[in-house]
N, C-alpha and C positions, 0 to 999 in steps of 0.2 A: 808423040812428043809431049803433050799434054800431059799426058797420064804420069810418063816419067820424072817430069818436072815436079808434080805434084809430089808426087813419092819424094822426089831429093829435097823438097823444100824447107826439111826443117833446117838440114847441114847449111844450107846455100844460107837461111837467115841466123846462122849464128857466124859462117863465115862470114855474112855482109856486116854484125854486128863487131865482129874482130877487128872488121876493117875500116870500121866508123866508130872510135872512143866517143865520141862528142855526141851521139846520138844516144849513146848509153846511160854518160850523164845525165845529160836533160833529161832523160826519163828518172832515175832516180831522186834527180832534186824535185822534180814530179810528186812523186809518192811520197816524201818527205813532207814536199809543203802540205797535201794531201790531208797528211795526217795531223800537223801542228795547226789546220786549221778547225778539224772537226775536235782536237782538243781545248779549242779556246770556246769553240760554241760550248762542249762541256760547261766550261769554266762559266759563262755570261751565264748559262740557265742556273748552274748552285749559287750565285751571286745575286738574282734576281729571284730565285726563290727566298732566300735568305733574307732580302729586302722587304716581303712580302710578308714573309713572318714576323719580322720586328715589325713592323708598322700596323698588323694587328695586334699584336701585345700590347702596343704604348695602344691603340686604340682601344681595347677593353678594360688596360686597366689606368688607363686617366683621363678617361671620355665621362663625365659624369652621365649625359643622357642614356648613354651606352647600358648601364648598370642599372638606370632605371625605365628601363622596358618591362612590362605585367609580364609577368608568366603566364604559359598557358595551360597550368593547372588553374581552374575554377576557385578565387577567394572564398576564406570562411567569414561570416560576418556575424557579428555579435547580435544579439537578437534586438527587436526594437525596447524603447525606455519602456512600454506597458507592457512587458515581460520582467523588465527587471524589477517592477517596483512590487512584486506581489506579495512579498510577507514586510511586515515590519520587523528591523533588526534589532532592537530588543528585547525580545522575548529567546531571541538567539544567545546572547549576550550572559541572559542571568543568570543563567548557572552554573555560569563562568567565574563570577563577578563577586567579590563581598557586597555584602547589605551599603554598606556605606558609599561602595563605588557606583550601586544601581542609584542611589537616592542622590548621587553629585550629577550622577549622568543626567537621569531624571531633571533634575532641576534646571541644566545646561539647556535640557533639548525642549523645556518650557519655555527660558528666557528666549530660545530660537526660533521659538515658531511663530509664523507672520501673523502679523494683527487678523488679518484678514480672519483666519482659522481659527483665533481665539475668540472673537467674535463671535464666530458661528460656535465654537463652543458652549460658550457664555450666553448664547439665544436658545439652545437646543437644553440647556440644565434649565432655564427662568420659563423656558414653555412645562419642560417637565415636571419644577413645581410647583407651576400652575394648575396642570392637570392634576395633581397629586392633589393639592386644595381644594380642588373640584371632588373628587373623588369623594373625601373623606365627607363631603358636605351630600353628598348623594347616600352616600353608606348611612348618616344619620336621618336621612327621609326614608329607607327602609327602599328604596331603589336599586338593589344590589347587581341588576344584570350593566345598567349605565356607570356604577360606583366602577364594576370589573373590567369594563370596557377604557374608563381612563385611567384605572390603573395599571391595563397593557402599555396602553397609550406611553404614557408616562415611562415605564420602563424601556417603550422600545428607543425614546429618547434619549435617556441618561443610563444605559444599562448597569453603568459601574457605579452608579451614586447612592450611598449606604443609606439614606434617611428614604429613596423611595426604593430598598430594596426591602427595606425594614418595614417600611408601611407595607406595603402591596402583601411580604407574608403575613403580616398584624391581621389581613384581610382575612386572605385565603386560610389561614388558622382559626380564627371566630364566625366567619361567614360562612365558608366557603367547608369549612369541617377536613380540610386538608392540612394536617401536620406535618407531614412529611415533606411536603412540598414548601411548605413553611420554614420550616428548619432549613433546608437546604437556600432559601433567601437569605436565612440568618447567616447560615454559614459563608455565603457569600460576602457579605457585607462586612462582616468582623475581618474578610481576605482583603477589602480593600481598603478599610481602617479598624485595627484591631482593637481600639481606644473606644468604639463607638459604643456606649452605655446600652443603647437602648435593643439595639441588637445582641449584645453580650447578657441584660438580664433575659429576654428573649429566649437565648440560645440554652443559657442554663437549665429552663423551664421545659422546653418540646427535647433536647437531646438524649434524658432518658426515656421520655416518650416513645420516641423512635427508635433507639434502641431496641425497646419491647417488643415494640411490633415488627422490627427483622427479624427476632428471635423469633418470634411465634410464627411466622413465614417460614422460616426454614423447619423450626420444628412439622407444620407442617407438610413439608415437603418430605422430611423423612418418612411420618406415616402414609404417603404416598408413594414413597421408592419401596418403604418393607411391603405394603400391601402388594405390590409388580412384583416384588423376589419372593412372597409366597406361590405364585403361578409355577406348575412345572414347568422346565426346559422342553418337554416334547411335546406342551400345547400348540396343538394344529395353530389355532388363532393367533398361539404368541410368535411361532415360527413366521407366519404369514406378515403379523404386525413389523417384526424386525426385519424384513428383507423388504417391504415398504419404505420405512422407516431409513435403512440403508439407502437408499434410492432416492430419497427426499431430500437426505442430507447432501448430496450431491449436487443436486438440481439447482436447491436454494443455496448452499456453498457458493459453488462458481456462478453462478446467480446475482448474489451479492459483489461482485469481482465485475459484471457488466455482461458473463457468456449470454446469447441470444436463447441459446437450445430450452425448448419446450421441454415439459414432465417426460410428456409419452416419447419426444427422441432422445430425452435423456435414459429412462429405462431402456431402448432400442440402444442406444450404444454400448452400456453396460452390460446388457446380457447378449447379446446378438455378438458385438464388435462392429458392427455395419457401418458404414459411415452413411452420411445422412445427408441429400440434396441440399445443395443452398447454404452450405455452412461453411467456415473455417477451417484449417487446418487445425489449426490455436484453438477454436472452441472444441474440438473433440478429444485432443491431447489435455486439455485442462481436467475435462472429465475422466479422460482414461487416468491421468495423475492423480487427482483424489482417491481414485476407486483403488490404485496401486497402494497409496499411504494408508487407508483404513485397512485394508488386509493386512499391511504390514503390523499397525496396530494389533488388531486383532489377534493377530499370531505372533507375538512378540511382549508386547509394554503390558498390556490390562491386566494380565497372568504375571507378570515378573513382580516378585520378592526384594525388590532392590532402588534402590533411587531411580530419580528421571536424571541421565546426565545430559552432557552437551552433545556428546555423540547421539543420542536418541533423536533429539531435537533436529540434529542434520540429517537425520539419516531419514526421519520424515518430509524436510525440506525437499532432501534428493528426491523422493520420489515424485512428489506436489509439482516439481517442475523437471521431472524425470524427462517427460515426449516434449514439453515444451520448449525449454533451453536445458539440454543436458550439462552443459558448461557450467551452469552459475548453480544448477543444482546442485546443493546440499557446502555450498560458499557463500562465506562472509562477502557481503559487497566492499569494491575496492576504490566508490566512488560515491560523491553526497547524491542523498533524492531528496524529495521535498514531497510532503505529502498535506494537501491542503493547505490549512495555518501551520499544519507542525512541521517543525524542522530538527526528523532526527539528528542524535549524536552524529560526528564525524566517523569515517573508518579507521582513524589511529585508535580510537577508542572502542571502538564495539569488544576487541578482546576480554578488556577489563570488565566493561558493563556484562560481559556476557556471564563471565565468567561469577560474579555477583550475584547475576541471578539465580546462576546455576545453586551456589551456596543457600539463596534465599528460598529457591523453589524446594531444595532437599535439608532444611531446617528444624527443629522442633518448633520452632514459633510458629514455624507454617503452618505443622501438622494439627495442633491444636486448634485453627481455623475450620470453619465449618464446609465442610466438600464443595459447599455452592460458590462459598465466599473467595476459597483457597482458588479454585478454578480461575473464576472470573477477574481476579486479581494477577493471576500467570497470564492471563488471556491478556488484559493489560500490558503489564510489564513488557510481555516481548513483544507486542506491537509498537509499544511506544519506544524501545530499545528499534525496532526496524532492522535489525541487523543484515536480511538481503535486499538484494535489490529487487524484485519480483517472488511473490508469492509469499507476505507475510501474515496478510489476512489469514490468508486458508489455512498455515501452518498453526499461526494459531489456536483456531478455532478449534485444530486437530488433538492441539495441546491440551487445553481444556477440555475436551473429550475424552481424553485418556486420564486427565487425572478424575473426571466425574465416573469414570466408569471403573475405573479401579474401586473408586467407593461405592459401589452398587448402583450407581445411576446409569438411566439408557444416554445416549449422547445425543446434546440438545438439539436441537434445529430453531437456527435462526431467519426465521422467513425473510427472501429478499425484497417482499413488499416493504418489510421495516428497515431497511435499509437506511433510509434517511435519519429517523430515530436509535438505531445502531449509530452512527457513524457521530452522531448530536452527544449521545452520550457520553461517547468519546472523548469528546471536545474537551466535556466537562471535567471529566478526569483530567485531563492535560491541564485544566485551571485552578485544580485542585482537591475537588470532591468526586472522590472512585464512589461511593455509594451510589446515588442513582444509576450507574452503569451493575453494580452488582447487583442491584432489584430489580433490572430491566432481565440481566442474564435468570435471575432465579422465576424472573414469571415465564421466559423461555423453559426454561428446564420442569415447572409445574407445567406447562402446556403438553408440554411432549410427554410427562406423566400421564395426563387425562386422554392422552390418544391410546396411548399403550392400553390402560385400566376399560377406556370405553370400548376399543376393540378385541380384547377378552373375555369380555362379558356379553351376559345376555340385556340386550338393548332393551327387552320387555320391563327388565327389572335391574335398573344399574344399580352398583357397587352403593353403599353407605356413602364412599368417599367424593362420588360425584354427583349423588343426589342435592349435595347443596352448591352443585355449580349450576349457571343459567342456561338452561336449556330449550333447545324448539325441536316441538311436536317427538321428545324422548330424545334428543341429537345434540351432545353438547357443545356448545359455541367455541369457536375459537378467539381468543384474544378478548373477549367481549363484543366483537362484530356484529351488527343484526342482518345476519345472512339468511339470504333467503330458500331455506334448507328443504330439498325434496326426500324424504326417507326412501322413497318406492325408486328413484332412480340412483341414490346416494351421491349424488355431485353439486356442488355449492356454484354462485352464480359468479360466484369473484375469478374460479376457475384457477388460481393461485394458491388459495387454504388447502393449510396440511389436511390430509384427511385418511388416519391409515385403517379406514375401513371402508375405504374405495375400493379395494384388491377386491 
């Protein structure tokens, strides 16, 4: 009966539903409410989302604190005041500026300066011509090592003051038998008043002087380049001397620039490639980039019949920092540097500067200049132009190399011991006087002369032309150094001096 039931149950519940409307209903209104209740929950939750949204909107965007929460990206911060204060903005300024707007400025930033420091001014010029009084009262007792000593003196406190820039060369020109050095006083002094008499007769009197004697400096330096281009190209020695010599300039190159690398793991990277314990990545790319832009030379500019253009120039940069930053290799920088006291041009302008020089470097004015002179004045120029951001030195030293060697000259080597002296003389150019920097390049270029001439020859019986340079035990000096020279081991104690007859 069970089972039966079970089977008729569906019929029997829809006949008991036929027979009960009211049961029916109430279930319908059921499932209606049902569902108009889960549509109001709907409704309350978009309505309280909705709420929650506007009321973070009004709170981010009229919450002040809100807006001023740190980020947590890491602030950038401006460097400290003894960072900013390192060049003075004047010398930025002038060559900007007419004559008349330096000398209003000037006077402004006189009237502006605190007593305090005018003071000290005004103590440090009345000690200096004190000592300058001193001086000259020592000079007249025949005392001259104490006369030179307050005449340092003296200078190192007023450096810009014409009357003890004027004295001290009156010295060193009658005493001291230094014209040259003299004159370059004078010429100083007429830069910081050009009215000043006694420096202007002065200067009349030593300027042909000096004259004379860079002429006769270069001329000698010519019969020192023709004597080296008399040597055949297939002497053993001279082959020997120039792949030395290559290697050297390398060393002391990136040398001068700070790299750490020794002679011997400088040659070891250059011929080897090996990379070297204990070093840089940077110090072995700077070397392998020199090494790239002198074969580029070499096989390109020294041989070419035609101008230096701008392309050339880049196209040595590119190499110079080819492994180093390939990016900026053989590119105008697009951002200011500073280098020491000088503060190259801007980058809107390096185009124009560059482009100038380009004119100047491919010139007849120029041409007429003498090889040593013509170099070391490019060598200049584009340094103080600075047009990249890394690797200006080297490029130009490259530069200068190639136009000395276009003229028959080997290509110089500037030892990085004189670095300090390199970079001084610099200075002075930048203040006015390129001379001293082009006698300092041209005793470069005669040194590197007497290496070549002493290591082709026979050492028993040197050359005419270096028999009258200073010599020990038959070994000509470098620089005038008193090195203490072994012939039988051939190596100097400085361990630094060129010496291309160490191979």
């Amino acid at each position: 009966m069970c089972c039966v039931y079970e089977e008729a149950s569906p019929d029997l519940a829809g006949i008991r539903r036929r027979s009960h409307p009211t049961t029916a209903r109430t279930e319908a209104n059921a499932r209606k409410w049902r569902g108009r209740i889960n549509g109001f929950h709907y409704f309350v939750i978009f309505v309280c989302g909705s709420l929650v949204s506007v009321l973070m909107f009004a709170l981010l965007n009229y919450a002040p604190h809100y807006r001023s929460l740190p980020p947590r990206v890491a602030p950038r911060y401006l460097p400290d005041g003894r960072f900013l204060q390192l060049v003075d903005e004047v010398p930025v300024i002038e060559p900007y500026m007419s004559a008349v707007k330096i000398a209003d400025k000037a006077a402004v930033e006189i009237d502006a300066i605190p007593t305090g420091r005018n003071d000290q001014h005004d103590t440090n010029e009345q000690e200096a011509l004190s000592s300058l009084k001193m001086a000259a009262e020592m000079k007249l007792m025949g005392k001259d090592d104490k006369a030179l000593r307050l005449f340092e003196h003296a200078l190192a406190l007023s450096p810009k003051h014409p009357e003890v820039l004027t004295k001290y060369g009156e010295f060193l020109e009658h005493s001291q038998q230094d014209v040259v050095t003299a004159d370059h006083y004078y010429y100083q002094a007429l830069t910081v008043n050009p009215a000043y008499s006694d420096a202007l007769e002065n200067r009349q009197r030593t300027a042909r002087i000096v004259e004379h004697l860079d002429e006769k400096r270069f001329e000698r330096l010519d019969q020192k380049r023709n004597a080296l281009s008399s040597i055949i190209a297939t002497n053993a020695a001279l082959k020997r001397a120039e792949k030395e010599a290559y290697i050297q300039h390398i060393y002391h190159s990136v040398g001068i620039e700070g790299n750490t690398m020794s002679l011997a793991q400088t040659r070891s990277i250059v011929e080897t490639r090996m990379a070297v314990d204990g070093k840089s990545i940077d110090e072995h790319n700077e070397i392998l980039g020199l090494d790239a832009a002198m074969k580029y030379i070499n096989a390109t500019l020294v041989n070419k019949n035609d101008f230096i253009t701008m392309n050339d120039i880049l196209e040595i940069h590119r190499r110079v920092l080819g492994h180093v930053d390939p990016i900026e290799g053989g590119e105008f920088r697009r951002t200011q540097v500073y280098v020491g006291g000088h503060i190259p041009p801007g980058p809107g302008d390096l185009a124009i500067l560059m482009n100038r020089f380009e004119d100047w470097l491919n010139s007849e004015q120029s041409y007429l200049l003498h090889p040593v002179r013509y170099a070391a004045m490019a060598h200049y120029k584009l340094v103080h132009i600075h047009p990249f951001s890394d690797g200006n030195g080297r490029t130009s030293r490259l530069l200068m190399n190639t136009l000395l060697m276009r003229a028959g000259y080997p290509p110089v080597i500037i030892q990085k011991q004189h670095r300090h002296k390199y970079y001084d003389y610099l200075q002075i150019a930048n203040d006015g006087d390129i001379r001293p920097f082009v006698r300092f390049i041209a005793d470069c270029t005669e040194r590197t002369l007497d290496l070549y001439l002493w290591a082709t020859s026979d050492l028993s019986n040197p050359i005419p032309l270096l028999a009258q340079e200073s010599m020990a035990k038959g070994i000509p000096l470098i620089d005038g150094f008193e090195e203490n020279v072994n012939p039988t081991t051939e190596t100097s104690v400085t361990g630094d001096a060129i010496r291309i007859g160490t191979i």
